[in-house]
DRENLO-198771 format. One record per residue: residue number from 1; residue in one letter; x, y, z of N, C-alpha, C, O in turn. Coordinates in Angstrom, 1 decimal, always signed. Last residue first. Layout:
# residues N
- num;residuo;n_c1;n_c2;n_c3;ca_c1;ca_c2;ca_c3;c_c1;c_c2;c_c3;o_c1;o_c2;o_c3
- NUM;A;X;Y;Z;X;Y;Z;X;Y;Z;X;Y;Z
...
***
This chain:
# residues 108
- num;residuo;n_c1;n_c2;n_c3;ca_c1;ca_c2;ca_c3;c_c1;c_c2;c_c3;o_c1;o_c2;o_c3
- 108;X;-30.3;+4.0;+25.6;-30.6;+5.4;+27.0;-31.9;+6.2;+26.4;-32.3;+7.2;+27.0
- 107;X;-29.5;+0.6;+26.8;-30.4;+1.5;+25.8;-31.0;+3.0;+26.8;-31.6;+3.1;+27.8
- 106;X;-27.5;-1.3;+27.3;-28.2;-0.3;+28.0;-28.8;+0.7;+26.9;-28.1;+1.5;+26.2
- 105;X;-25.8;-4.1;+26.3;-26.2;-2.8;+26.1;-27.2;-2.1;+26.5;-28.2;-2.4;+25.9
- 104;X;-24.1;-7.1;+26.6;-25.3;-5.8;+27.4;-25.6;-5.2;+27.2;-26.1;-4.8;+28.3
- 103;X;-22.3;-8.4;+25.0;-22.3;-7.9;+25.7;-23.6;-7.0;+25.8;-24.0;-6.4;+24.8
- 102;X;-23.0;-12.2;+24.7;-23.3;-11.0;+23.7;-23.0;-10.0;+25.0;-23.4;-10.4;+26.1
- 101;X;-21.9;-15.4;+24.2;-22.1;-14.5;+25.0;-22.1;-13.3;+24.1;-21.5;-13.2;+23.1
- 100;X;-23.2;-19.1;+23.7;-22.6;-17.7;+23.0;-23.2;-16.4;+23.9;-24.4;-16.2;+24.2
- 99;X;-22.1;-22.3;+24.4;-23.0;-21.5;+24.0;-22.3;-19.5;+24.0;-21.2;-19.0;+24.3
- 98;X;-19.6;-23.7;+24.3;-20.2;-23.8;+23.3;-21.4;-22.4;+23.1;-21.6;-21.6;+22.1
- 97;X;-20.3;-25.2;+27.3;-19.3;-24.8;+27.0;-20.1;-25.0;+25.5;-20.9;-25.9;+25.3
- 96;X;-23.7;-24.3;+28.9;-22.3;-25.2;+28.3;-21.6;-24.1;+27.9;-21.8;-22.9;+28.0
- 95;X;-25.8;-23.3;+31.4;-24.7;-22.8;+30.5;-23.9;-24.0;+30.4;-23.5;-24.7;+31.4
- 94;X;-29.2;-24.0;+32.1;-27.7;-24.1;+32.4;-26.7;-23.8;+31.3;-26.9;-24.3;+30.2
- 93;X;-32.1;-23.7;+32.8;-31.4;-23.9;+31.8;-30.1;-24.2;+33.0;-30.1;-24.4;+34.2
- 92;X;-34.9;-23.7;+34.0;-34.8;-24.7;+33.5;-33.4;-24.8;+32.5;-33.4;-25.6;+31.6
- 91;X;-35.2;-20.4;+33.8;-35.6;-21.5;+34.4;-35.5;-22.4;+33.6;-36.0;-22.3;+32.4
- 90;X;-32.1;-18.3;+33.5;-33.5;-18.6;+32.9;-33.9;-20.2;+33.3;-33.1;-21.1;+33.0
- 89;X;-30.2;-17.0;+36.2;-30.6;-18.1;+34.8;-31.9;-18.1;+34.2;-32.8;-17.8;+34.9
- 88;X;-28.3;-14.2;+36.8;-29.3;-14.7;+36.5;-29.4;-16.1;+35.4;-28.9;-16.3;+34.3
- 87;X;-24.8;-14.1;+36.7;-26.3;-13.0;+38.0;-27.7;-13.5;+38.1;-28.3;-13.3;+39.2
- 86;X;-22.3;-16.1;+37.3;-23.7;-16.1;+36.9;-24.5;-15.0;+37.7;-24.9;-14.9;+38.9
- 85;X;-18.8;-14.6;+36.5;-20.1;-15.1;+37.3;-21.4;-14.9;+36.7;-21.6;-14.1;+35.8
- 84;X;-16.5;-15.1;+34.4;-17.4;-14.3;+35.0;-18.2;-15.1;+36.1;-18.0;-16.3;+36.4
- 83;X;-13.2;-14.3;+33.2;-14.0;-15.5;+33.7;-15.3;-13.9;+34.4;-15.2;-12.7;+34.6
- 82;X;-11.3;-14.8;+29.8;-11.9;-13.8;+30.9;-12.7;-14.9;+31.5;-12.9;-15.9;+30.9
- 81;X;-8.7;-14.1;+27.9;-9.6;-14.9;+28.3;-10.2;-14.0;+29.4;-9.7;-12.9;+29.8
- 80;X;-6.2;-12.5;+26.6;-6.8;-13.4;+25.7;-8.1;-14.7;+26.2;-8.4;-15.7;+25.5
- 79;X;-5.6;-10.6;+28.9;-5.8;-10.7;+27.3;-6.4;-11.4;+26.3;-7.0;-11.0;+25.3
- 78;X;-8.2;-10.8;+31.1;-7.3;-11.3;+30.9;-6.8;-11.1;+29.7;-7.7;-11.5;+28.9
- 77;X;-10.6;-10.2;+33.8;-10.5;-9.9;+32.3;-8.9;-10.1;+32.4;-8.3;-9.7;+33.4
- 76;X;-13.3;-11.3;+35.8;-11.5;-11.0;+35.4;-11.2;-11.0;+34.1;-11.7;-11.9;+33.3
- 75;X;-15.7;-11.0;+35.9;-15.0;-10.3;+37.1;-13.9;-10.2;+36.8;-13.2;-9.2;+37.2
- 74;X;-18.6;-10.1;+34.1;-17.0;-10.3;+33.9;-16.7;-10.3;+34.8;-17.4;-9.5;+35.4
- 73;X;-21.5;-11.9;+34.8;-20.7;-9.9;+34.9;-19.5;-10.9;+34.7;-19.3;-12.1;+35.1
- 72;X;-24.3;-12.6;+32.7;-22.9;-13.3;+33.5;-22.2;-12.0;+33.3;-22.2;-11.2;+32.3
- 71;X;-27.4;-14.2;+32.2;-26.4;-13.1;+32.2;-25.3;-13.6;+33.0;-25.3;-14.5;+33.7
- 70;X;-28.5;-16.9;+30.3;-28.2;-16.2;+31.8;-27.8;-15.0;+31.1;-27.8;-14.7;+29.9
- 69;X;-30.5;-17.4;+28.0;-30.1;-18.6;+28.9;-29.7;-18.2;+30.1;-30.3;-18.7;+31.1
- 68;X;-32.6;-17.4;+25.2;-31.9;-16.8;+26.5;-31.8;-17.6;+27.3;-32.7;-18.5;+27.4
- 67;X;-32.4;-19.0;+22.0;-33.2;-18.6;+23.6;-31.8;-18.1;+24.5;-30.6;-18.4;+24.5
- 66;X;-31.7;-19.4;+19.6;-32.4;-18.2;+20.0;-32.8;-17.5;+21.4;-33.3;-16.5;+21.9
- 65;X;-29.1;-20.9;+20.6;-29.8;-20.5;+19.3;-30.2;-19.3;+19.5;-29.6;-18.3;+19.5
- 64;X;-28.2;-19.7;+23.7;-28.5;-21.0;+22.9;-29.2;-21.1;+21.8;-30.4;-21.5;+22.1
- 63;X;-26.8;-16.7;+25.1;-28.0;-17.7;+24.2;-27.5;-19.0;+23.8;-26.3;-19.2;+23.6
- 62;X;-26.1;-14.4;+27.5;-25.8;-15.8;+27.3;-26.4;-16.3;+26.6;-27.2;-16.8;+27.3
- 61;X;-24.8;-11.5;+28.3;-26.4;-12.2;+27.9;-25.6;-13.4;+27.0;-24.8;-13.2;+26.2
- 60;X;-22.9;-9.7;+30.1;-23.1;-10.1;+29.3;-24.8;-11.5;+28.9;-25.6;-12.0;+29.7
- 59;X;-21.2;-6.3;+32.0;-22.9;-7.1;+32.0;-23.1;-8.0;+30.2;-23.4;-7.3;+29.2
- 58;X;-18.4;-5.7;+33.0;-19.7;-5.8;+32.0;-20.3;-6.9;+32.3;-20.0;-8.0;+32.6
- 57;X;-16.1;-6.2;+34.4;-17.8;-5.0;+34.9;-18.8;-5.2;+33.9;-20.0;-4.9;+34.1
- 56;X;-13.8;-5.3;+33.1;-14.4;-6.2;+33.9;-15.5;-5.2;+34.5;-15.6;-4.0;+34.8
- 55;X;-13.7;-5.8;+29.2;-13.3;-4.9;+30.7;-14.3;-5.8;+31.7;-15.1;-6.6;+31.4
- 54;X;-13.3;-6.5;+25.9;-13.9;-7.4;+27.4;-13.1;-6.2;+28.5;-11.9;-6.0;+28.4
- 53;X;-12.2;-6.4;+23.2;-12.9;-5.1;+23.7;-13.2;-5.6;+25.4;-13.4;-4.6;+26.1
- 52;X;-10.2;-8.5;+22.9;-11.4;-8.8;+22.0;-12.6;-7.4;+22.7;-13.8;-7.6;+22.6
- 51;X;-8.4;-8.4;+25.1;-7.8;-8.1;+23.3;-9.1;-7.9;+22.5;-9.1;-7.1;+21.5
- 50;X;-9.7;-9.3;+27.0;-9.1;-7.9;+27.3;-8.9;-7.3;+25.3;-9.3;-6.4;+24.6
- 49;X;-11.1;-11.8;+26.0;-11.0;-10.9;+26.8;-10.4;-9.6;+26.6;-11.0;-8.8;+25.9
- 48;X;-12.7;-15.4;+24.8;-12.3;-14.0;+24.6;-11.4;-13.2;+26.2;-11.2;-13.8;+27.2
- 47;X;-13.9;-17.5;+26.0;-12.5;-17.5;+25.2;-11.7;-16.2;+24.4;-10.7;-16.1;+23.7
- 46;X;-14.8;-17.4;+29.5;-14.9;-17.0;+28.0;-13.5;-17.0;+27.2;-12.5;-16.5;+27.6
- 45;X;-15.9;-19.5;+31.9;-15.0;-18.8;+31.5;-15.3;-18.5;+29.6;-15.8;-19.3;+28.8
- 44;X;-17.6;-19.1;+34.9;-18.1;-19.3;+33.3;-16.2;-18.8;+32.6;-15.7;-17.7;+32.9
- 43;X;-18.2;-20.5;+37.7;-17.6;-19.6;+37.4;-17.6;-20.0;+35.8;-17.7;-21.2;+35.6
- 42;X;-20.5;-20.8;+40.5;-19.6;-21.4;+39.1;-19.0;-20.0;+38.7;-19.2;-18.9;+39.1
- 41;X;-19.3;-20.7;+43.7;-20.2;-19.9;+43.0;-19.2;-20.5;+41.8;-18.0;-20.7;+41.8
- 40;X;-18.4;-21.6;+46.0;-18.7;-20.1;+46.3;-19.6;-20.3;+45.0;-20.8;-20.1;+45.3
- 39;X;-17.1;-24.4;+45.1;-17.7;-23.9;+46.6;-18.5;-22.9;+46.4;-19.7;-23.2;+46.6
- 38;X;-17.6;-24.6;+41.7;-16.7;-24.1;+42.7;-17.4;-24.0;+43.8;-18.4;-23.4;+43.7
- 37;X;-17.5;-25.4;+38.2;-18.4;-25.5;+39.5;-17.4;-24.9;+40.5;-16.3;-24.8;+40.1
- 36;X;-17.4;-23.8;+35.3;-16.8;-24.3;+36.1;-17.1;-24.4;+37.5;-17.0;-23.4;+38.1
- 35;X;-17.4;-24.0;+31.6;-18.3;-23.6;+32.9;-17.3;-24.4;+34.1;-16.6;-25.3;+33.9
- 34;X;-15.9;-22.8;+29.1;-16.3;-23.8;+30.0;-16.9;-23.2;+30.9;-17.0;-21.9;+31.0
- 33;X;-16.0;-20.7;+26.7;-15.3;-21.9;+26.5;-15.3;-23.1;+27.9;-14.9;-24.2;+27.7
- 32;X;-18.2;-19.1;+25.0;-18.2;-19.7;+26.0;-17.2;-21.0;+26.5;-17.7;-22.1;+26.6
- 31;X;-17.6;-16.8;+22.5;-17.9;-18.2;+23.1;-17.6;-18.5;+24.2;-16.5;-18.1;+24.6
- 30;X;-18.1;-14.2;+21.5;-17.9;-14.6;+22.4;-18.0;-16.1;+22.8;-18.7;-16.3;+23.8
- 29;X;-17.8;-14.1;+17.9;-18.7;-14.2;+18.9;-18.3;-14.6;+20.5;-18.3;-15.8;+20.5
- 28;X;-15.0;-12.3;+15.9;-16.2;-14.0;+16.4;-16.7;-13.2;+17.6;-16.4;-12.1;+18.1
- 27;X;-13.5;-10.8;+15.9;-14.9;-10.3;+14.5;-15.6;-11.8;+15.4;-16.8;-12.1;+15.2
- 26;X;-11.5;-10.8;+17.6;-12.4;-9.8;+18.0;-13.7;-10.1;+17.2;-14.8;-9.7;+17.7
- 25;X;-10.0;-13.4;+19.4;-10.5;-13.1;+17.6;-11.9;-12.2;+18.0;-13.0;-12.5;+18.5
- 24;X;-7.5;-15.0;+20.9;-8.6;-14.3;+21.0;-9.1;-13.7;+19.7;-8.2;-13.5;+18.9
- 23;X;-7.3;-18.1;+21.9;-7.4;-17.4;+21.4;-8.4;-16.0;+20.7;-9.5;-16.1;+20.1
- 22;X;-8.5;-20.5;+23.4;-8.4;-18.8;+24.3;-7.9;-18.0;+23.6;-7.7;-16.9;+24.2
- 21;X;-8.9;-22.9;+22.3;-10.0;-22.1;+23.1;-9.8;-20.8;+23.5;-10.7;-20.1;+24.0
- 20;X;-6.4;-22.9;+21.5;-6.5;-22.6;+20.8;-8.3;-22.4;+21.1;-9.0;-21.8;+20.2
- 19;X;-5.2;-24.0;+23.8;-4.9;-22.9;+23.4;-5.6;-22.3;+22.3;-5.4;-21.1;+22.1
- 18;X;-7.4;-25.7;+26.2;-6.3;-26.0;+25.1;-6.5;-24.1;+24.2;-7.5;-23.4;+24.2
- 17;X;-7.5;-25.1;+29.7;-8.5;-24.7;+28.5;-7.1;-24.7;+27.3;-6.1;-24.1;+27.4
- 16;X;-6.3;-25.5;+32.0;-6.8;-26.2;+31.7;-7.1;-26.2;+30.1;-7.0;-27.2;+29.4
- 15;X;-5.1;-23.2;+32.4;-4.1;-23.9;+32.5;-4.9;-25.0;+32.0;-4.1;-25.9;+31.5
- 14;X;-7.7;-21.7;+32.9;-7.3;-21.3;+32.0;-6.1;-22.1;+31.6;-5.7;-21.7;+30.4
- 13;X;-8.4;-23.3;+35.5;-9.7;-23.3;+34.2;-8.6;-22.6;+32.7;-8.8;-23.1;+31.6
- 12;X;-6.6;-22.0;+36.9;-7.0;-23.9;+36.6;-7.0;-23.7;+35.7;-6.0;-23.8;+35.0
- 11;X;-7.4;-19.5;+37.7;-5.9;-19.8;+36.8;-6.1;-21.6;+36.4;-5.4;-22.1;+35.4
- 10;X;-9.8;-19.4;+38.6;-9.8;-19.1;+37.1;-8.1;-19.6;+36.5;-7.7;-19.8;+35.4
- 9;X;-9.3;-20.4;+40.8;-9.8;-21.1;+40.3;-9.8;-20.9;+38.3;-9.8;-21.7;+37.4
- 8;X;-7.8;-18.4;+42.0;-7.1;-19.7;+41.6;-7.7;-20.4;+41.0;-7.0;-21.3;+40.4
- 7;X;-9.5;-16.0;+41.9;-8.7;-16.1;+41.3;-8.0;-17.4;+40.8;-7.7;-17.6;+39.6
- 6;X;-11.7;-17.2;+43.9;-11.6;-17.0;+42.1;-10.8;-17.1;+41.6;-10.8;-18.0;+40.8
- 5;X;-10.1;-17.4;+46.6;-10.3;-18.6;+45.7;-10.7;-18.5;+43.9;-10.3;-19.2;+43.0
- 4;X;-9.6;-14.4;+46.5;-8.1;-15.1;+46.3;-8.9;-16.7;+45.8;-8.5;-17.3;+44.8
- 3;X;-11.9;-13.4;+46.9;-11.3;-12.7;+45.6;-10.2;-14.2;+45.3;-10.0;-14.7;+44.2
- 2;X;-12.7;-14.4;+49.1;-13.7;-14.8;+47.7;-12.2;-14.7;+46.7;-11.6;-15.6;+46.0
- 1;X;-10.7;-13.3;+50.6;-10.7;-14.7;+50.6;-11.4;-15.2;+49.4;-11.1;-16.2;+48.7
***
């Protein structure tokens, strides 16, 4: 039931988002192309995906210039868009549309 409201939600958000937000361009930075409130849980959508290296599972780090803002796991990856969820915020913030997602790297 989670699975099936994400889903519809992320098809809005993406029927929503002008085209040229979701094109995908591997050498840019992940942008953040909206944030999206929902019963269950916001939902972040990025203007990148599947085309721009994005699988679902990854663990991404959210900034505003220099500061840390959230992490957010992929849940749907799409060719040319993806939506995630929020895991963590840093106090006192909130994700726009604009701010810049970096993927996660695990240092071994």
């Amino acid at each position: 039931m989670l699975r099936r409201h994400l889903q519809s939600c992320l098809l809005a958000l993406v029927a929503a988002t002008p085209f040229t937000a979701r094109a995908a361009n591997a050498s840019a930075a992940l942008e953040v192309a909206a944030v999206q409130p929902t019963l269950v849980a916001d939902l972040v959508l990025l203007g990148h995906g599947f085309d721009a290296g994005l699988r679902q599972g990854m663990v991404c780090r959210v900034t505003r210039g220099s500061a840390d803002v959230a992490e957010i796991l992929l849940v749907d990856v799409r060719p040319t868009c993806s939506a995630a969820l929020i895991t963590s915020l840093a106090l006192h913030q909130s994700i726009h549309a604009g701010d810049v997602a970096a993927i996660k790297i695990l240092k071994t």
